[in-house]
C-alpha positions in Angstrom: -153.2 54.1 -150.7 -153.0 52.1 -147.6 -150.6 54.4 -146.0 -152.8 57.6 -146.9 -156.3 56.0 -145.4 -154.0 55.1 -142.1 -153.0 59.0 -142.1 -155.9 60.4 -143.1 -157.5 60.9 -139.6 -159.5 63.7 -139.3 -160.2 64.2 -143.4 -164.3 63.8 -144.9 -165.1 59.9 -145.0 -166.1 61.0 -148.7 -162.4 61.6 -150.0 -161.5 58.1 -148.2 -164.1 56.3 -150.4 -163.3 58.4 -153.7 -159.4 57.1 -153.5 -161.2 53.6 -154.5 -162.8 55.0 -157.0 -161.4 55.4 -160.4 -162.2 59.4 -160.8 -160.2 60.9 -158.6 -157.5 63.8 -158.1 -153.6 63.6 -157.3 -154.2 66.3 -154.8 -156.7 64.0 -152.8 -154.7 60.8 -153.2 -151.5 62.8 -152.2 -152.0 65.6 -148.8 -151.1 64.1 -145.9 -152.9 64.1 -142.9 -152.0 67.3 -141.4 -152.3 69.4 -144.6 -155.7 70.6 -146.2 -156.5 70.1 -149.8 -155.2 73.0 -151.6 -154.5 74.1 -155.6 -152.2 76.3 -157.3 -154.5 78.5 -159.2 -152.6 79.1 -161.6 -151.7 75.5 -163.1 -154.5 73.6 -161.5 -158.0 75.7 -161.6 -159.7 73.2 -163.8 -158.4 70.5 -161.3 -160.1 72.6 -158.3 -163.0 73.5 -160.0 -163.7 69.6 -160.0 -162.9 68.9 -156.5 -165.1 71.8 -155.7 -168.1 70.7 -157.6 -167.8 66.8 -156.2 -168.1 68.6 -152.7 -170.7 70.2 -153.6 -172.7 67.1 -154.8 -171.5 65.3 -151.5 -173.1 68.1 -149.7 -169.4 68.4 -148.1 -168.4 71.9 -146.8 -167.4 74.2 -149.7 -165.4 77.1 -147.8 -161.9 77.8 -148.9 -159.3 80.4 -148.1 -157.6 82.0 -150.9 -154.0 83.6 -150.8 -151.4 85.1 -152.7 -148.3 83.5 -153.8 -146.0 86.2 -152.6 -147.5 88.6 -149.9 -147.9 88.3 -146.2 -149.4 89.5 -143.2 -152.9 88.6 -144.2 -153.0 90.5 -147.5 -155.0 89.9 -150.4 -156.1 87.3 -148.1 -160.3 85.7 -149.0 -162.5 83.3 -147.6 -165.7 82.5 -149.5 -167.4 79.5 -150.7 -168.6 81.3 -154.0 -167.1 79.3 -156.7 -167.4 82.4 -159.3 -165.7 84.9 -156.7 -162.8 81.9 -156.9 -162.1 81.7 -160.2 -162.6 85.2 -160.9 -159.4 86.0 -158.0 -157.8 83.4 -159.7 -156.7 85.5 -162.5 -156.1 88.6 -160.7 -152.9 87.7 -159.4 -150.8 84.3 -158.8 -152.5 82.4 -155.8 -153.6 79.5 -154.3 -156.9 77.8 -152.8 -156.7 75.8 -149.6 -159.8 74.4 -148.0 -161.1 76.5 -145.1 -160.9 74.8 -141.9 -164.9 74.7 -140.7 -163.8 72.7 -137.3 -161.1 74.6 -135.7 -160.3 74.0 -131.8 -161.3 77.4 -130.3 -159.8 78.9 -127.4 -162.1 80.6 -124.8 -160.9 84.4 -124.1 -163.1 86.1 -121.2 -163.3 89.1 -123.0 -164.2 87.7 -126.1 -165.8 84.0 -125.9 -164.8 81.2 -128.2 -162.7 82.3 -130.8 -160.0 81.1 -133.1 -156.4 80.7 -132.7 -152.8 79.8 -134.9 -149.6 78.5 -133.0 -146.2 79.3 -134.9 -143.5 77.1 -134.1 -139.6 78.4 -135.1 -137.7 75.6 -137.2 -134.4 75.9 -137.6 -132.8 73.8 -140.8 -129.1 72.3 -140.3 -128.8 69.9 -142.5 -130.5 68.2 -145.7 -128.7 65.1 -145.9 -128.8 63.7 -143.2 -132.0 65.9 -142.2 -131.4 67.6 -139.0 -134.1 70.2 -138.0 -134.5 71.5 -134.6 -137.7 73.1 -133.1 -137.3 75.8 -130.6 -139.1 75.5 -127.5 -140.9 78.8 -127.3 -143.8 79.1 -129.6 -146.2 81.8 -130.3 -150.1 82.4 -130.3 -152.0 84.5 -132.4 -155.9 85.1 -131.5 -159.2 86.3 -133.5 -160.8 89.1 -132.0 -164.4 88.0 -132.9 -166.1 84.5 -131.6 -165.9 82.1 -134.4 -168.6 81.5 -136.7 -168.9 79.5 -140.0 -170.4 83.0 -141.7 -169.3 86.8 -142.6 -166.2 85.3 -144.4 -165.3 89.2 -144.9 -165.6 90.1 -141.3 -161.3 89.9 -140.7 -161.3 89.9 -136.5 -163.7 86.8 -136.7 -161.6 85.1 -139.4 -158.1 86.3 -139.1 -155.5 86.1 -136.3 -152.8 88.4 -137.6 -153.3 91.7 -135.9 -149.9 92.9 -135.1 -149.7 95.0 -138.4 -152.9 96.8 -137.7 -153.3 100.2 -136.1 -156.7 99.8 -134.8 -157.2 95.9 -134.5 -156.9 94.5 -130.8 -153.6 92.2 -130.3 -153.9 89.8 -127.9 -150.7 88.8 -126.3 -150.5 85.2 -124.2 -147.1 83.5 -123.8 -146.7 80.3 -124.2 -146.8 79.0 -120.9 -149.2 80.6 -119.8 -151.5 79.7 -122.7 -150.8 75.6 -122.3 -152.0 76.0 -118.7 -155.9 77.7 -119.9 -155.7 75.2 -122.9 -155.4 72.2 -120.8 -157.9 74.1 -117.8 -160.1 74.3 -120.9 -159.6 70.9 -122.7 -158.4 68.7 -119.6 -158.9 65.8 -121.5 -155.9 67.1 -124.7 -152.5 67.7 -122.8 -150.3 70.0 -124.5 -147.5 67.4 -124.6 -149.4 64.8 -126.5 -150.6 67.5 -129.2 -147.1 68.5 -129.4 -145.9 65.0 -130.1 -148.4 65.0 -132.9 -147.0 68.8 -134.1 -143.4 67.6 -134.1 -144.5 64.8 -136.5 -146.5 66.9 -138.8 -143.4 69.2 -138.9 -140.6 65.8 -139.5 -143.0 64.4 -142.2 -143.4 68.3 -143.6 -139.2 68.3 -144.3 -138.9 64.6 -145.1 -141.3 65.4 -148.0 -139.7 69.0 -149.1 -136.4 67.3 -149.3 -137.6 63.8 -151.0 -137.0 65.3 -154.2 -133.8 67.1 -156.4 -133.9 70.6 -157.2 -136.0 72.3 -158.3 -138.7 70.4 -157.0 -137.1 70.0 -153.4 -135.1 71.5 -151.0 -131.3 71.0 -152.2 -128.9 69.6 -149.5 -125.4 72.1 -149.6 -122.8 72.1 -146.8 -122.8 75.9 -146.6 -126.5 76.3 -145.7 -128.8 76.9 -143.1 -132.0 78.1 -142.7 -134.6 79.7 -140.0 -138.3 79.0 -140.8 -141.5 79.7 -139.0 -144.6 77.0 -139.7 -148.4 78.6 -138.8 -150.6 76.2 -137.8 -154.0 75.5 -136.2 -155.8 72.7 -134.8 -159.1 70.8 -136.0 -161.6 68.2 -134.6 -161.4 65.2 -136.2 -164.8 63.7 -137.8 -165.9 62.1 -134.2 -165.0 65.4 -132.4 -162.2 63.2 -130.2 -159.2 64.2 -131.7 -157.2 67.2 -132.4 -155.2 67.3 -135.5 -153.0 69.8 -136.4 -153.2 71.1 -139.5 -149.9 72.8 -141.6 -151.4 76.7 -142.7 -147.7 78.2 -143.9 -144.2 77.1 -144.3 -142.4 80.8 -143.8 -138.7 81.1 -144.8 -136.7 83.9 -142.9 -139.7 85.1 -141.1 -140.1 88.5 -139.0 -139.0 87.2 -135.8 -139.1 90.5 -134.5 -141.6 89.4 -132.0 -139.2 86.7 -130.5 -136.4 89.2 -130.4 -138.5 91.5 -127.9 -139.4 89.1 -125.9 -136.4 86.6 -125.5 -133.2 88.8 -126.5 -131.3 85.4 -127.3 -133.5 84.4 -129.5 -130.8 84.6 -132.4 -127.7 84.0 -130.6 -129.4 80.8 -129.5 -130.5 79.9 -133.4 -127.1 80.4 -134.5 -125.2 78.9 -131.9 -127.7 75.5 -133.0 -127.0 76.4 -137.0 -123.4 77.4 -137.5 -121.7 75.6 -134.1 -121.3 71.8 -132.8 -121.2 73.4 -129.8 -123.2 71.7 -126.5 -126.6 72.9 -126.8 -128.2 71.2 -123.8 -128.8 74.6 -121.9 -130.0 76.4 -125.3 -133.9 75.8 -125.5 -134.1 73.8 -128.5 -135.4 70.0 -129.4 -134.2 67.9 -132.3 -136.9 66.7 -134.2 -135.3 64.7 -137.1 
């Protein structure tokens, strides 16, 4: 308990006070700081529908983002606060409820105004035991087309970044360089460095955790293995509006990296060189985060 209120950071003051209570849930005894509340629909509606209703009578914000166990690229993708609309998706298919983040750091596009962004950073798996996980050092942005409003949950360009799969949807391209320079022209006081720090800690805590536990519950060390992943993340305001936290959306495994290909043609020779050699690695752009 004492651990979870020091890592809680930017999470409702509510769920703090409820973890001394003697009604309350695993799930908000157990996320970390960095992941937002979420439920497997299919095992743990009754647990959600009670975490929904106590926000409710907090007068906390009820918005959640449901998804699909096994699809990508946005599809059968909602946002709604309608409880009914919820539970009623919740037997159409397999999926899961996270809370919808109402804070989000925006980034300013002249075109556009203030809308909302994701960051994917590339992991690449090495080891279980001893954990060894390397980030590489180019990361991608991907960019609402719509300035960012807490209403039409069904309008996608205001709610959605993923637009490189649609024909007629805008797709806003920024590399990473050149998007740390206008995010730190635009929040001068939040240097990319330090909110990296706090990303490469969200992502060690994210594998300590998914390897904590044997098979089938964790990730299952094996001599032979290796693995590419690609985590989607954004950033919120914590509850004073000082701090950006970064907040864990997906945990892909062998993601479309077609993208990274394009753009930086060693993009694979460099992964596998870090995976399946002991090779020196001091001129391949990758850090060691474990």
């Amino acid at each position: 308990k004492q651990w979870y209120q020091r890592r809680v950071r930017g999470s409702d003051e509510v769920i703090i006070q409820r973890l001394n209570s003697e009604s309350k849930s695993w799930a908000e005894e157990m996320h970390p700081w960095w992941f937002p509340i979420g439920f497997d629909l299919v095992n743990e509606l009754p647990v959600f529908v009670r975490n929904y209703l106590e926000r409710e009578a907090a007068g906390l914000d009820n918005s959640w983002i449901i998804k699909p166990w096994n699809l990508s690229r946005g599809r059968g993708t909602y946002v709604t606060s309608n409880l009914a609309m919820i539970v009623k998706l919740a037997y159409t298919s397999p999926k899961v409820v996270q809370k919808y983040i109402e804070n989000p750091v925006l980034f300013y596009r002249g075109d556009v105004g203030r809308v909302k962004f994701d960051v994917r950073y590339v992991i690449l798996l090495k080891s279980v035991k001893p954990l060894k996980i390397y980030k590489y050092n180019v990361f991608w942005l991907r960019f609402a087309n719509r300035p960012f409003a807490m209403d039409e949950f069904d309008e996608y360009e205001k709610h959605f970044t993923v637009m490189n799969y649609s024909e007629t949807a805008e797709l806003k391209q920024i590399g990473d360089l050149e998007f740390v320079e206008m995010f730190e022209q635009q929040y001068p006081d939040h240097p990319w460095e330090s909110i990296d720090r706090e990303i490469c800690e969200m992502i060690k805590e994210c594998f300590k955790s998914a390897s904590s536990l044997p098979p089938p519950r964790g990730l299952s060390h094996s001599a032979q293995s290796r693995a590419i992943y690609a985590l989607d993340m954004m950033l919120k305001w914590s509850d004073d509006k000082k701090t950006m936290v970064p907040q864990l959306l997906e945990c892909n495994f062998n993601p479309d990296n077609q993208r990274a290909c394009k753009y930086h043609p060693n993009f694979y020779n460099h992964c596998l060189k870090v995976l399946l050699t002991d090779a020196d690695i001091s001129n391949i752009p990758v850090t060691e985060i474990s």
